[in-house]
C-alpha positions, -999 to 999 in steps of 0.1 A, spaced: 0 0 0 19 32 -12 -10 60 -3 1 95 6 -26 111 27 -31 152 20 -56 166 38 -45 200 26 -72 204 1 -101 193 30 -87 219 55 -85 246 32 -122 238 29 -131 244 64 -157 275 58 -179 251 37 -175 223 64 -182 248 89 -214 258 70 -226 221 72 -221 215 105 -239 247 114 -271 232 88 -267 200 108 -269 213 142 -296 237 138 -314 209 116 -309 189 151 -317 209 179 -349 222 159 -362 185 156 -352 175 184 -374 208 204 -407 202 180 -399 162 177 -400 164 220 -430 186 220 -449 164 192 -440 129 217 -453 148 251 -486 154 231 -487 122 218 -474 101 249 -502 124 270 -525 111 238 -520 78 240 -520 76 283 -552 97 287 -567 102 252 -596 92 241 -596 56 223 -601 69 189 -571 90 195 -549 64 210 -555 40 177 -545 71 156 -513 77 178 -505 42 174 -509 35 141 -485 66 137 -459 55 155 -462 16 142 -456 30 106 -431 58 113 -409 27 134 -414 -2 111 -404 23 78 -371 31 68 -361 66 77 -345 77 41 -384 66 28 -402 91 51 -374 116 40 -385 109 4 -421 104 11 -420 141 21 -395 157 -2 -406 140 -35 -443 118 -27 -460 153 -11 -448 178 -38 -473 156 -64 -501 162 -43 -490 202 -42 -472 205 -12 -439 220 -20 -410 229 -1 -376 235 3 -351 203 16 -343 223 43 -379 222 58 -388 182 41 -357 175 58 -371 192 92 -402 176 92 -389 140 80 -369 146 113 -396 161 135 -420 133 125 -392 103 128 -383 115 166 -422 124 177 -427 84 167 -396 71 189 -397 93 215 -434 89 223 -430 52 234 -399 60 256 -419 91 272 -450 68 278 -427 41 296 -414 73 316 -454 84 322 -462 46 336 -437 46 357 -450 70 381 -465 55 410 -502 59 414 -503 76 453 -487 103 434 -515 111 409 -538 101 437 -518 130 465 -524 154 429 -559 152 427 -567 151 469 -548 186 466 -575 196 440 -552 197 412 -568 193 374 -558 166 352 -529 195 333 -514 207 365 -511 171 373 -497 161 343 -468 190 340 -460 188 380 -463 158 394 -457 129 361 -442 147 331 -406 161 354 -404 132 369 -409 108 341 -387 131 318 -359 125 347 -365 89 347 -358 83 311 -335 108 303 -306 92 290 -326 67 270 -339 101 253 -304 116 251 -293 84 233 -323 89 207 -314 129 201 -281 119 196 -293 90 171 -316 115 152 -284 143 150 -264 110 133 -293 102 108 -295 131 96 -267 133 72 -294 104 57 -308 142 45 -279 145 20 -300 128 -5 -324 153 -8 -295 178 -16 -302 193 14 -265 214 25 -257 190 59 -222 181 68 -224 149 44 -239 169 19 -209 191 18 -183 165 23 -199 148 -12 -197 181 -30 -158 178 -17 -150 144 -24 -163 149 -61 -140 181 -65 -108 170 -49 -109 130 -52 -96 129 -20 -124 105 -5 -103 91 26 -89 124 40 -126 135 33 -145 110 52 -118 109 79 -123 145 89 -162 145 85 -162 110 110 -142 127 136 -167 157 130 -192 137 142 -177 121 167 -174 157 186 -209 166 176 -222 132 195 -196 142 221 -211 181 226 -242 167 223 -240 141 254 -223 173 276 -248 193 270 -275 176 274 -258 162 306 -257 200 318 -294 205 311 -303 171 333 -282 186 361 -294 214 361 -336 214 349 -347 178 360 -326 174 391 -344 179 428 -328 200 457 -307 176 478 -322 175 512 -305 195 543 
């Protein structure tokens, strides 16, 4: 093996790499806030919804886990545009996202929801508390804190699949590292850079969110 690496031409692209990992992160943390809102809804939906709604919250999250997420990203980037609906790849990318996450993260939300004793729905409503204020003080914190990290690993897993959106031409970190690769040739010094890219992503990703356990769903230690 005689291979001389350069990586000369990949750093002196560093604006454009820049630029995708900026598309990447804010493509992350935007699905990941409406993906988390969308799963609340639903895992409130499917705990103390209605039965019509729970069979329509299910049969969204049985097709949205059972389908491959590059086909939801093309169902709504080149199936939707036929019907009318058009839209950038930034925003099909977005929703394919937002709609993936919501399915996921309802079902590890709703595990977190059942596993709040009942005395402490029962303390809730004995202190005249409606079924919202129950549901925001007294289940949804501590079920959040419960199955935090099993939601961390799912952001984390959504901010890796999305450089699936490359394939709608939409300008991600793979995107860009494509658009390099077929300009310099230089696929292995390419890829290289763009793993270890990710790498620190999935590593600022885990700190932060770490920070934001600490600090929103932790209790006051007792005196």
């Amino acid at each position: 093996m005689n291979y001389t690496f350069q990586f000369g031409d990949v750093l002196a692209a560093w604006p454009l790499l820049l630029k995708g990992v900026w598309v990447t992160v804010q493509l992350s943390f935007l699905a990941m806030a409406i993906g988390l809102v969308v799963a609340i809804v639903c895992a409130w939906g499917k705990t103390e919804g209605p039965a019509p709604l729970r069979w329509l919250i299910n049969a969204y999250i049985e097709i949205i886990r059972n389908t491959p997420f590059l086909v939801q990203l093309f169902f709504f980037f080149f199936a939707l545009p036929a019907l009318g609906l058009r839209w950038s790849a930034h925003t099909a990318a977005l929703t394919a996202m937002v709609v993936n996450l919501g399915a996921y993260a309802t079902e590890i939300i709703r595990a977190g929801i059942e596993s709040i004793p009942k005395g402490q729905i029962e303390a809730g409503l004995a202190l005249s508390l409606n079924r919202l204020q129950i549901f925001r003080f007294i289940i949804l914190k501590p079920a959040l804190r419960a199955i935090f990290p099993a939601l961390t690993s799912q952001f984390i897993l959504l901010m890796l699949s999305s450089s699936v959106v490359s394939a709608i031409s939409a300008d991600d970190l793979t995107s860009v590292a494509a658009n390099l690769q077929s300009q310099t040739f230089r696929s292995f010094e390419i890829y290289i850079v763009v793993a270890v890219i990710y790498l620190l992503l999935s590593l600022a990703f885990s700190a932060l969110f770490r920070l934001i356990s600490g600090r929103w769903l932790s209790y006051p230690e007792r005196r």
